[in-house]
C-alpha positions as CSV (number, residue, x, y, z in Angstrom):
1,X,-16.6,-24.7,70.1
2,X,-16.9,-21.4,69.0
3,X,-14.5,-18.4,68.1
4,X,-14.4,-14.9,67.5
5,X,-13.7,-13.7,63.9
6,X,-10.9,-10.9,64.7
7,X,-11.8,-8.2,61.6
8,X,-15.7,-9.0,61.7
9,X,-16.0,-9.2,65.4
10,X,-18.2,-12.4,64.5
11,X,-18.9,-15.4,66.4
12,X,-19.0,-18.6,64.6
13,X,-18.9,-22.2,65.5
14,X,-15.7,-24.3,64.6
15,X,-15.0,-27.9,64.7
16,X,-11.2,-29.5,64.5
17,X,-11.5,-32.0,61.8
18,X,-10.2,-35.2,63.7
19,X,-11.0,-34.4,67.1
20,X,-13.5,-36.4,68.9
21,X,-15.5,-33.7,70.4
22,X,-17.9,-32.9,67.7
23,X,-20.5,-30.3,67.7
24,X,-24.2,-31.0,67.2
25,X,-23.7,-29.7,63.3
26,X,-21.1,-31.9,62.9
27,X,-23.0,-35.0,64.4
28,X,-25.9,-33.9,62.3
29,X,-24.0,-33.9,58.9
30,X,-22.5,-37.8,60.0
31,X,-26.1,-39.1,60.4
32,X,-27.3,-37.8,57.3
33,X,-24.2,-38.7,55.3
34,X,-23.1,-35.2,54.0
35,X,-19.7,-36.0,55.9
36,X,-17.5,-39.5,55.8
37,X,-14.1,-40.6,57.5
38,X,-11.8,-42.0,55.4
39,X,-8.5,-42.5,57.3
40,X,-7.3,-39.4,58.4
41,X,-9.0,-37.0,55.8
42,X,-12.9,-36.1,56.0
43,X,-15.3,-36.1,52.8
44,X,-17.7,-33.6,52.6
45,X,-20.5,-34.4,50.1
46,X,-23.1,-31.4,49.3
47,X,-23.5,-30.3,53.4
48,X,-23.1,-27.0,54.3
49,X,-22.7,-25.2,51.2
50,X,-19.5,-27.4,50.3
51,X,-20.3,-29.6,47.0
52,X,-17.7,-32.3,47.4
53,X,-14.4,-32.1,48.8
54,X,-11.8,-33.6,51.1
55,X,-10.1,-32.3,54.2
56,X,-7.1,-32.9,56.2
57,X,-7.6,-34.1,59.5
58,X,-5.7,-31.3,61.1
59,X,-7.6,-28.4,58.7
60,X,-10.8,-26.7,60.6
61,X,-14.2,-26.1,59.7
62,X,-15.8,-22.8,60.7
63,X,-19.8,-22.7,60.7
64,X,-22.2,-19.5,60.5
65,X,-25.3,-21.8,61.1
66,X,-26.3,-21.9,57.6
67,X,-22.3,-22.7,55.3
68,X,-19.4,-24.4,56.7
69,X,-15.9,-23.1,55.6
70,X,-12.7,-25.0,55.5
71,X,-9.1,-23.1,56.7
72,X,-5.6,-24.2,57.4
73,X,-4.6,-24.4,61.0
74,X,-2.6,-21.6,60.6
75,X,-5.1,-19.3,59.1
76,X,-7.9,-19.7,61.6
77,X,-4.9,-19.1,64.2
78,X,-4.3,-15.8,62.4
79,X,-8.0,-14.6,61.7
80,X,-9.9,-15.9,64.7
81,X,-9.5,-16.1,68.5
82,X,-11.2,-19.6,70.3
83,X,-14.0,-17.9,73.1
């Protein structure tokens, strides 16, 4: 999916950690075993510019093509508008 970045007037890809539509980035970073489901939280090991961490399932990734970011719900609701 992608969205519209309201200050940069950038379009970036997103993906709503949890939800079973899941971008070709997002399968890519499964098969190769940068990201892993645990329950309801998602671990990101060295993919995208993130070095390890776990997410929420209801947080969202936003992707530029090259580094993934990780924002609350409510921020990406505030900062970007879905396209």
């Amino acid at each position: 999916m992608k969205a519209l970045h309201l200050k940069t007037k950038k379009t970036l890809e997103f993906w709503l950690i949890g939800n079973e539509s899941q971008p070709d980035w997002v399968r890519k970073a499964f098969e190769n075993g940068g990201f892993r489901q645990n329950g309801r939280k998602l671990i990101i090991v060295n993919t995208y510019g993130l070095v390890k961490i776990s997410v929420s399932a209801d947080e969202i990734l936003i992707f530029n093509g090259k580094y993934a970011k990780v924002l609350p719900k409510t921020k990406f609701e505030r900062e970007y508008k879905i396209i």
